[in-house]
N, C-alpha and C positions, 0 to 999 in steps of 0.2 A: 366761847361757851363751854367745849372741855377743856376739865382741869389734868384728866390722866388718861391715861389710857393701859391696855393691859400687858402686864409686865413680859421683856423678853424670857425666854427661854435661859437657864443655867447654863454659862459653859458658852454660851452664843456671844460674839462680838457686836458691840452697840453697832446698830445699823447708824448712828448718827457721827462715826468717824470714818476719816478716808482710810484708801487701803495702808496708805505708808503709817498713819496712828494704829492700824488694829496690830502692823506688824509687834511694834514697839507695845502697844496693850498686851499682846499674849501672856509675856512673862509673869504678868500681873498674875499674883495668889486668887484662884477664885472658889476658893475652897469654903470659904466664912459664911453661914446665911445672912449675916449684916450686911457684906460688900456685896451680893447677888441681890437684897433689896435696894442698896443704893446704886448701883449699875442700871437693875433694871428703872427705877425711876429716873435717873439721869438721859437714860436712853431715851426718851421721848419726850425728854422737854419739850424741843425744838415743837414738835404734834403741837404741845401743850399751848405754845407762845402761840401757835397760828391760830390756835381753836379760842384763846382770849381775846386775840384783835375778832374774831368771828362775835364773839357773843358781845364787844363792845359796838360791834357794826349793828348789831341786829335793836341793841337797846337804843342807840341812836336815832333807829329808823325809824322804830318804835314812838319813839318820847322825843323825841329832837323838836318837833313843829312846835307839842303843847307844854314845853320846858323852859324856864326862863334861863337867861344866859349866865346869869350870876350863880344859880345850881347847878348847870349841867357842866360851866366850867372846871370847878372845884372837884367833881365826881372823876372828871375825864382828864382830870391832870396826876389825880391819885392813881388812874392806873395806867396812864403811862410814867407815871414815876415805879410803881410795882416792876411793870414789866421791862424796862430797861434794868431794875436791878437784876431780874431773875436770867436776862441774857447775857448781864456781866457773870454771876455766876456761874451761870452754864461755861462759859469763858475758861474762866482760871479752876472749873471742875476738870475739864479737860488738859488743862495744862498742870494740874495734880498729877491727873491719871495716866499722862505721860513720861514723866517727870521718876514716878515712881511709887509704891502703896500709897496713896492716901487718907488718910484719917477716917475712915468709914465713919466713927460715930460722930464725930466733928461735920464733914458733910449731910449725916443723914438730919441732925438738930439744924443745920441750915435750911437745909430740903423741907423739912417739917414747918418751920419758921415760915417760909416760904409759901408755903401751900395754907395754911391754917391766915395768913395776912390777904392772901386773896379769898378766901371763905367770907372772911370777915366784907371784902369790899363788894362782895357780892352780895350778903347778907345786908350793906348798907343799902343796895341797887335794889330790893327790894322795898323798903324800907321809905326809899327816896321818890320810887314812882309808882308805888302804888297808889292809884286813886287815881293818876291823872290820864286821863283818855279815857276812849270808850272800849265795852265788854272784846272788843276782837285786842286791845294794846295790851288788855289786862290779862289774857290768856296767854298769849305770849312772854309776858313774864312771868309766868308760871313755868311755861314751857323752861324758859333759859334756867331760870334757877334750879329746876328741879334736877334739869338734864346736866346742871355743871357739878349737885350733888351726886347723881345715879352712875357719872363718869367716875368717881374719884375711889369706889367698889374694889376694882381690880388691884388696886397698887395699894390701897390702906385697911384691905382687908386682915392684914397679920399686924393691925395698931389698930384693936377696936378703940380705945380711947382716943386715940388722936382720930379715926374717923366720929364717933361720936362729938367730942368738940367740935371737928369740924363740919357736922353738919347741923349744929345748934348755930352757930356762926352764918352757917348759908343761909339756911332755910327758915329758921324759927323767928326773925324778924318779920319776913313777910306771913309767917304765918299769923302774929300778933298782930299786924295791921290790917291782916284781913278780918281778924275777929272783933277789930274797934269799929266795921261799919256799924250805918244804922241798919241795914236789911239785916232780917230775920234770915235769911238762906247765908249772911256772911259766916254766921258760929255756924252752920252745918258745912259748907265749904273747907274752914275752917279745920275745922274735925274730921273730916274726911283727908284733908290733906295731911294733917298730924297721924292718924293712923296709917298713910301711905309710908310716910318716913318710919314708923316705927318696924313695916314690914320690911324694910329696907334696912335698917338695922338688924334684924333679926338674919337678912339674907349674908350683909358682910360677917356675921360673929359665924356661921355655918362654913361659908365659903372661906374663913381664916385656917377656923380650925382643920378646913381638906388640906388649905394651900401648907401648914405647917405639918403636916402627919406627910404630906405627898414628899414636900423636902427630905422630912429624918429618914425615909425611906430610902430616898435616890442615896444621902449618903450614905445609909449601912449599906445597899447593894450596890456601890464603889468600892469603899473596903472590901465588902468581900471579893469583889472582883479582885482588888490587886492582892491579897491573901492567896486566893487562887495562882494565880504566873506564879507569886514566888516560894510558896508551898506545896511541890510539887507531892512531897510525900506523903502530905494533909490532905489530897484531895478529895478521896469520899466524903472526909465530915466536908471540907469547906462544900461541896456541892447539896449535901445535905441542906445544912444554913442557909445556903442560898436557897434551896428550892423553898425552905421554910417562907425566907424572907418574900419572895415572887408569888408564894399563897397569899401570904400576909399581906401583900400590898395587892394583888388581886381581889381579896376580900373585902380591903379599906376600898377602893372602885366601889365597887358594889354596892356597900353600906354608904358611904358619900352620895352613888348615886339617888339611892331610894330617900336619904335624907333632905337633900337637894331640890327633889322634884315636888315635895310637899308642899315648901313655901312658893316657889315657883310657878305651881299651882292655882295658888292662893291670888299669886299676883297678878296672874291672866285675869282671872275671873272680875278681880277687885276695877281693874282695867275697862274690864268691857263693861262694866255697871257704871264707870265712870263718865266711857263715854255716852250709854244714852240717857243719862243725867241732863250733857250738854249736848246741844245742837252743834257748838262752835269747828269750823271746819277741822283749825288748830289741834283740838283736844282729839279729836275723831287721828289726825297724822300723828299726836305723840301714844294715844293706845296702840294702833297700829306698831308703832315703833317699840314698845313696850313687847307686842306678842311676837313681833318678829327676833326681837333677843331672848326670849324665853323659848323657844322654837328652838334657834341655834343653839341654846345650853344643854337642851334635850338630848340634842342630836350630837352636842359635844360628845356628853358624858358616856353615850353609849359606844359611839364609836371610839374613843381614847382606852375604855373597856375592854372592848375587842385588840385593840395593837397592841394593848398592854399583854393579853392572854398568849398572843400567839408571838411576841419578840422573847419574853421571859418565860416559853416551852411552855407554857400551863395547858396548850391545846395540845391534845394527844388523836390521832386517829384508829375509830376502834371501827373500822371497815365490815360489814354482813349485809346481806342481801335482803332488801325492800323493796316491797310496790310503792310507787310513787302518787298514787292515789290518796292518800290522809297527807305528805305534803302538799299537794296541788289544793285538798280543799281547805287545807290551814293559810294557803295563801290568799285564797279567797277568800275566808274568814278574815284575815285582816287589810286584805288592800282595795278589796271589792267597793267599800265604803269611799274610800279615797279618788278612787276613777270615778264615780258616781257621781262624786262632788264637782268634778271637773268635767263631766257630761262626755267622758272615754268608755271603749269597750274596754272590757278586760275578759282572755280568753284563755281556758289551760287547757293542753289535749295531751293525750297521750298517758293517762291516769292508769290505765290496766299492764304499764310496761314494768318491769322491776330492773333496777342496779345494784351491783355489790360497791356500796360503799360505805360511807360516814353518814349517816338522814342527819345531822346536827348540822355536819358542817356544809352539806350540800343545801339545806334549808337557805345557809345563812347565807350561803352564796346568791341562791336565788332570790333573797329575801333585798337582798342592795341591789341586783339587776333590776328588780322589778320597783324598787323603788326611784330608783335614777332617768326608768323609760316612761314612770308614770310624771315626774319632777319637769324632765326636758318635753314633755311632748301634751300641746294643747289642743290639736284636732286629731280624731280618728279614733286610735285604741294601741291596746300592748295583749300582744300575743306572748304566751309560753307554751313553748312547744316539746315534746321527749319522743324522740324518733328513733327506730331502731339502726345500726348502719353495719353490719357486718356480726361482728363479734358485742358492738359496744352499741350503749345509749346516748343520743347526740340532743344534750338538752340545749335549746336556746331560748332567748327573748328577745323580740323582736318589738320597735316599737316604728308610729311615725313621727318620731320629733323632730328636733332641728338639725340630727346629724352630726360628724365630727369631721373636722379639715383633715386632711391626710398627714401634715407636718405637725400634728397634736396627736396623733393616734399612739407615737410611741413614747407620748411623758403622761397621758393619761392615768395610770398604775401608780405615777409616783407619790411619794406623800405628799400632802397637802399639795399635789398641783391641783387647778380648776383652767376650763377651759377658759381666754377669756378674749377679746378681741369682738366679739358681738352682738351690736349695738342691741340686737332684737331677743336675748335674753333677758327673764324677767330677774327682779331681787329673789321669786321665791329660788329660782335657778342660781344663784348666785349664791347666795346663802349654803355654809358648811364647811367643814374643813378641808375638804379634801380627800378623805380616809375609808372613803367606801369601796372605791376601784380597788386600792391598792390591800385590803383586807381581802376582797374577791381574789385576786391576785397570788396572796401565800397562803389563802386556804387552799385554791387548786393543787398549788407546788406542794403544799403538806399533804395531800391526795394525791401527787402522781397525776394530775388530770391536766389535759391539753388543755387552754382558753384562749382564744381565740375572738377577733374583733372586726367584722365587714362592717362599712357605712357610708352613706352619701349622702352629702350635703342639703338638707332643706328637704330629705326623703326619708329620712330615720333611719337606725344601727339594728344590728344583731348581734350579740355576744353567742357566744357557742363554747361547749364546755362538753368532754366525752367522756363517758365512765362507763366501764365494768359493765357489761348485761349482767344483772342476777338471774337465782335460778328460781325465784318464788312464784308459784303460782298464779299467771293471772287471773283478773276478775272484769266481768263483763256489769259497768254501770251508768245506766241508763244517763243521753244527756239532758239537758235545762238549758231553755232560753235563756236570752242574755235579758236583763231587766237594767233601764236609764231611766234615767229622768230626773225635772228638775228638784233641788230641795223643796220644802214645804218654804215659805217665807212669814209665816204665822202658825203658834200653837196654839192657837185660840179654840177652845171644847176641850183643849185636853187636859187630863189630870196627871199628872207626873210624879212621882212615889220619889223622895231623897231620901237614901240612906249614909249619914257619913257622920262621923265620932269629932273632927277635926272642925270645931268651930268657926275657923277664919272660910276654911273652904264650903262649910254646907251653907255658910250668908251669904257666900259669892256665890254658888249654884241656886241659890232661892231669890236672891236680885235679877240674876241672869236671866234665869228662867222663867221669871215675872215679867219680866221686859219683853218675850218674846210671846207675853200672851199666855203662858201654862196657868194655872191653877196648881198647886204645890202642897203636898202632903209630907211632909220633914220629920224623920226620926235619927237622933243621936245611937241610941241601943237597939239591940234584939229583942229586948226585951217591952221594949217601947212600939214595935213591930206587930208581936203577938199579943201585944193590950188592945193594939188599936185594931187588929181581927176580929178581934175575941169579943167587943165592945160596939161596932158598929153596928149589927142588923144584918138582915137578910137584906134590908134595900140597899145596900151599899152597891153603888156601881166600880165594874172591873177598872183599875188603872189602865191607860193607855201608856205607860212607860213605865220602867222600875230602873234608875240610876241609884246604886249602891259600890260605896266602896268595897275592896277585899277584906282588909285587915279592920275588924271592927273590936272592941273591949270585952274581956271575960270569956276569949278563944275562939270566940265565932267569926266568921265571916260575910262579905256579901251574899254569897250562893246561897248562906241557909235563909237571907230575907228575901229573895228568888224564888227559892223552892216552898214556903211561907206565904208569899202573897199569891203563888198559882195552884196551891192546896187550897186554896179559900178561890179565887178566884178561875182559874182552868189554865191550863197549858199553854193557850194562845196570849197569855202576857208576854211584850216584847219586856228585853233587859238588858241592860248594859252596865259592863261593872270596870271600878276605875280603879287602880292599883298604881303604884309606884314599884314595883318589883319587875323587872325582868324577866325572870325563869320562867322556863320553856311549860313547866308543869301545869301554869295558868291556860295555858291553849288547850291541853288535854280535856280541862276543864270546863273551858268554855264549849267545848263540842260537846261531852255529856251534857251539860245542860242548858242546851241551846242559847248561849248569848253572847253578846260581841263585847269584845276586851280595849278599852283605850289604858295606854299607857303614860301616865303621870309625866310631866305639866302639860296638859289637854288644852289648848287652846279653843277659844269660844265658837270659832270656825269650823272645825276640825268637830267640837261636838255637835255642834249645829248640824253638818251634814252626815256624822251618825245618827242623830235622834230622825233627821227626813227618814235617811236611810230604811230603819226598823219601820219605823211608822211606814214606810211605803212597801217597804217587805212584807209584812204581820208574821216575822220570825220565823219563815219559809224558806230553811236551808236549803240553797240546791247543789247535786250531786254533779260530779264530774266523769265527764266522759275518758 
C-alpha cells in the first residue's frame, strides 16, 4: 500500500546497506542534489517492496471471495512481475553504488519508470474492483489508493510533474468509475474526492518548493563553512555571510512554516467533514490518520525552527529581571484548554516571585516541559511550580504520568531520541521528533542554568531548572479555582460568528461546525462584518462564539472583528482567533483582548475542546497566585 516513504537526511548512509557497503559508499561524491534525490529514494525501496505486498494482501482480502479467477489472476501476476523487477533493480542499484558514482540521472528515469508503472497498476486496481462487494470493500479501496497516493508526497515533492502524472495514474481511474454509478451521491463522492487530490497537490507544489530552498541553503552554508577553515584572513566578512545566510534560512523556517500550516489547515477540517459524511468505521481510521499526520507536521515545523535558531547562534541571551507572573498566566492562556480536554488539573504557583533572566527563552523552556507532562500523563494533573532556594528560583514541573526508567533518563536530551519500550504508551505519546527535551536542554546551557530530572516509574517526573533571583518588585495576586470538566458534545443553540478570507478553510469551518450542531454566520471581510452590524436590528441576538482569523485583506485583522462584534454586542462575547504565525506578540495580544490563540493547522479535536473550553468559561480569565 506505500509507494515511498520520506527521504533520508543529506550526507546520511542509506540505512538499507550493511556496514562493510556504507564503508566502500562513503567515498561516493554526495555533493549533487540529483544523487541526494536518488540515494534518498533508493534508500527505502526495501519499506517500499514490503508496503506493496501490504496493499496487494489487503486488496486480496478485500476482493478475493467476490472476484473471479480469470481477473484476479491477470491483476496479481502483473504485480508480481512489477515487483520482482523493482527488487532486481534495487539489486544492481547497489551494486552501482558500490562499484563506484553511478549514473544519477540514468538511475533516477529508472526510479521514475518505476514508480509512475506502479501508479498506473494501482490506478488499474481501482478501476478493476470498484463496484464489486459491499459499501465496507468499497471504502477500503479508497483507503489503499488514496494512501499509496498521499505516501508518494515526501520523495516527489521536488518533480511536481511526475507527481502530478502520477497521481492522475493512481487515482483519477477510480475517480471516473465512481462517477459512472447510477446513485446521485456517486458524482458528489466523486467530487469530493477530486477536490481531496487537488488539495494534495497544492500541498506537494508548497512542500517542494521548502524542500528545494531548504537544499540551496545547506549548500551555500557548507561553502561558507569551508571558506571559513581556509580563509583565515577572510573571517569577519566570511562570518558576516554566514550570519546573513542563518537569517536567511531562519526566515525561509518561518515563512515555510506559516505557508505550510494554511493548506494543512484546510485538510484537517476537509477531513473531519468527511468523516461525518460517512458512518463507515474505515473512513472514521483514515480521518484519524489524516489529523494525526497534520498534528506531526505542525509540531515538526516548529520544533526544526527552534534547532534551527539555536545550532546556527540566531538565539542570543538578553538576561533582566522579571515577575513570573504574565509567564505563568501566558501559560495558562494556552495549555489550560489542552488539560481540560484531557480531564487534568493544571496548577501554576509561585507567580509573585521574580528571576534575572531571558522571559523568551525561559518561557520556551517551560512551554516544552509543560507540554510533554500534559502529552505523558492521563490521570491527575501537572503542576508548575517557582520556589525560592537561597540566592536562586527553583522552577519545576511536576506531573503524574507514566514516568521515565532510569537507563533512559540519560539519552532523553538527545535528538530525536523517544522513549520507547512501552507497551502502555498512547500514538498521541509517540508521535514527534524527538526535539523538545533536547531544545529544553541548550536553552538552559545558553542560560547558564542547572536542569535537572527526578522520576519514577508509573508515578510521574519533575524537571527542575534554577535561575537568578531577580530584584523586581513583587506583587501580591489573588488566587482562582481550578475549573474541569467535560467538553460540550453538542452545539446545538449556538450561534458562531466565522471570520476567514481563505476560502478552502472557512467551507471547512462552516461544514465542521454544522456537524456539530452550530448555526453559522460566515464573513470573508471586515467590511462584510460592519454591514452585517450595521444592518441587523436591535433584535439581533449576542453570538455565542467569535472564531476569526488574524491576518484578514485590506490590513486588518481578526481582533478588529472581536472588538466590532462586542461594540455591538458587550464584552462578554467569547473569541477565539486562528493564525498561522508564531510570534510571541499574538499572546500579548490575546491578553488585551481577552481571547484564546490556536495556532495553524488546528485539528478538529483540539478546536472542539477550545470552543467547550470558552463556552464553559464565559471568557473569565483567571489570575495566578
Amino acid at each position: 500500500m506505500t509507494l515511498v516513504v520520506p527521504a533520508a537526511r543529506p550526507g546520511v548512509p542509506s540505512p538499507s546497506l550493511s556496514c562493510g557497503d556504507e564503508e566502500r559508499v562513503a567515498e561516493v561524491p554526495r555533493s549533487s542534489a540529483l544523487a541526494e534525490e536518488v540515494q534518498s529514494a533508493f534508500a527505502y525501496l526495501p519499506a517500499t517492496l514490503i508496503g506493496m505486498l501490504a496493499g496487494i494482501g489487503i486488496v486480496l482480502w478485500l476482493f478475493g471471495p467476490v472476484t473471479p479467477l480469470a481477473l484476479l489472476l491477470p491483476w496479481l501476476g502483473a504485480f508480481a512481475l512489477l515487483w520482482l523487477l523493482r527488487l532486481l533493480m534495487l539489486h544492481r542499484y547497489r551494486r552501482a553504488l558500490i562499484a563506484g558514482e553511478p549514473d544519477w540521472a540514468g538511475w533516477q528515469r529508472i526510479w521514475v519508470a518505476a514508480t509512475l508503472a506502479s501508479a498506473a497498476l494501482w490506478g488499474a486496481t481501482g478501476w478493476i474492483f470498484h463496484g464489486r462487494g459491499d459499501a465496507l470493500q468499497q471504502t477500503g479501496l479508497v483507503i489503499v489508493v488514496y494512501s499509496y497516493c498521499i505516501a508518494a508526497v515526501p520523495v516527489l515533492a521536488n518533480q511536481p510533474r511526475v507527481y502530478a502524472l502520477f497521481s492522475v495514474l493512481c487515482f483519477v481511474p477510480l475517480i471516473v468509475r465512481i462517477a459512472q454509478g447510477v446513485d446521485p451521491s456517486s458524482h458528489q463522492l466523486a467530487g469530493e474526492l477530486l477536490i481531496i487530490i487537488c488539495l494534495t497537490g497544492l500541498l506537494v507544489r508548497t512542500y517542494g518548493q521548502a524542500l528545494q530552498r531548504v537544499t540551496e541553503l545547506k549548500l551555500q552554508a557548507d561553502e561558507l563553512l569551508a571558506q571559513l577553515r581556509v580563509e583565515k584572513g577572510a573571517a569577519d566578512a566570511a562570518r558576516r555571510e554566514a550570519e546573513i545566510a542563518n537569517r536567511a534560512k531562519t526566515q525561509f523556517f518561518a515563512a515555510a512554516s506559516h505557508d505550510l500550516r494554511q493548506p494543512l489547515h484546510a485538510v484537517g477540517l476537509f477531513a473531519e467533514a468527511l468523516r461525518q459524511r460517512s458512518r463507515e468505521p474505515e473512513v472514521a481510521q483514515l480521518v484519524n490518520s489524516i489529523n494525526e499526520s497534520v498534528d506531526a507536521l505542525e509540531g515538526l515545523f516548529s520544533e526544526l525552527l527552534d534547532i534551527t535558531r539555536i545550532d546556527s547562534g540566531g538565539v542570543a541571551v538578553d538576561a533582566r529581571s522579571f515577575r513570573l507572573a504574565d509567564l505563568l498566566r501566558r501559560l495558562r492562556l494556552h495549555f489550560e484548554p489542552v488539560a481540560f480536554e484531557k480531564g487534568l488539573s493544571l496548577r501554576l504557583r509561585g507567580g509573585r516571585l521574580a528571576v534575572h533572566a531571558d522571559p523568551l527563552l525561559v518561557e520556551r523552556i517551560l512551554r516544552n516541559l509543560v507540554s510533554n507532562a500534559i502529552r505523558y500523563t492521563e490521570d491527575g494533573g501537572v503542576l508548575v511550580s517557582c520556589r525560592r532556594v537561597g540566592t536562586t528560583v527553583r522552577l519545576q514541573v511536576w506531573d503524574t504520568g507514566v514516568g521515565i526508567d532510569e537507563a533512559e533518563r540519560g539519552r532523553i536530551f538527545e535528538e530525536f531520541y523517544q522513549v520507547s519500550g512501552r507497551s502502555t504508551i498512547t500514538a498521541d505519546q509517540r508521535k514527534g521528533l524527538g526535539l523538545g527535551l533536547a531544545i529544553v536542554q541548550r536553552l538552559a546551557q545558553l542560560m547558564e542554568a542547572s536542569l535537572t530530572l527526578r522520576s519514577v516509574r508509573g508515578r510521574g517526573s519533575v524537571f527542575s531548572i534554577e535561575l537568578p533571583l531577580g530584584d523586581a518588585e513583587p506583587r501580591t495576586v489573588p488566587n482562582a479555582a481550578q475549573r474541569k470538566g467535560p467538553v460540550a458534545l453538542t452545539l446545538d443553540g449556538c450561534q458562531i460568528v466565522v471570520v476567514e478570507d481563505e476560502p478552502a478553510v472557512r467551507e471547512g469551518l462552516e461544514v465542521l461546525l454544522r456537524g456539530w450542531g452550530a448555526a453559522i454566520v460566515s464573513f470573508a471581510r471586515m467590511e462584510e462584518v460592519r454591514a452585517w452590524l450595521a444592518s441587523s436590528g436591535p433584535l439581533l441576538a449576542a453570538p455565542s462564539l467569535v472564531i476569526a482569523d488574524y491576518r484578514l485583506e485590506a490590513g486588518t485583522n481578526g481582533i478588529d472583528a472581536i472588538v466590532a462584534v462586542r461594540e455591538r454586542f458587550g464584552a462578554q462575547v467569547p473569541a477565539i482567533v486562528v493564525t498561522g504565525s508564531t510570534t510571541s506578540a499574538h499572546e500579548a495580544e490575546a491578553q488585551a483582548h481577552s481571547f484564546h490563540l490556536l495556532i495553524k493547522p488546528v485539528l478538529p479535536n483540539k478546536l472542539r475542546a477550545m470552543i467547550g473550553f470558552k463556552l464553559a468559561s464565559a471568557v473569565r480569565e483567571p489570575v495566578l497566585s
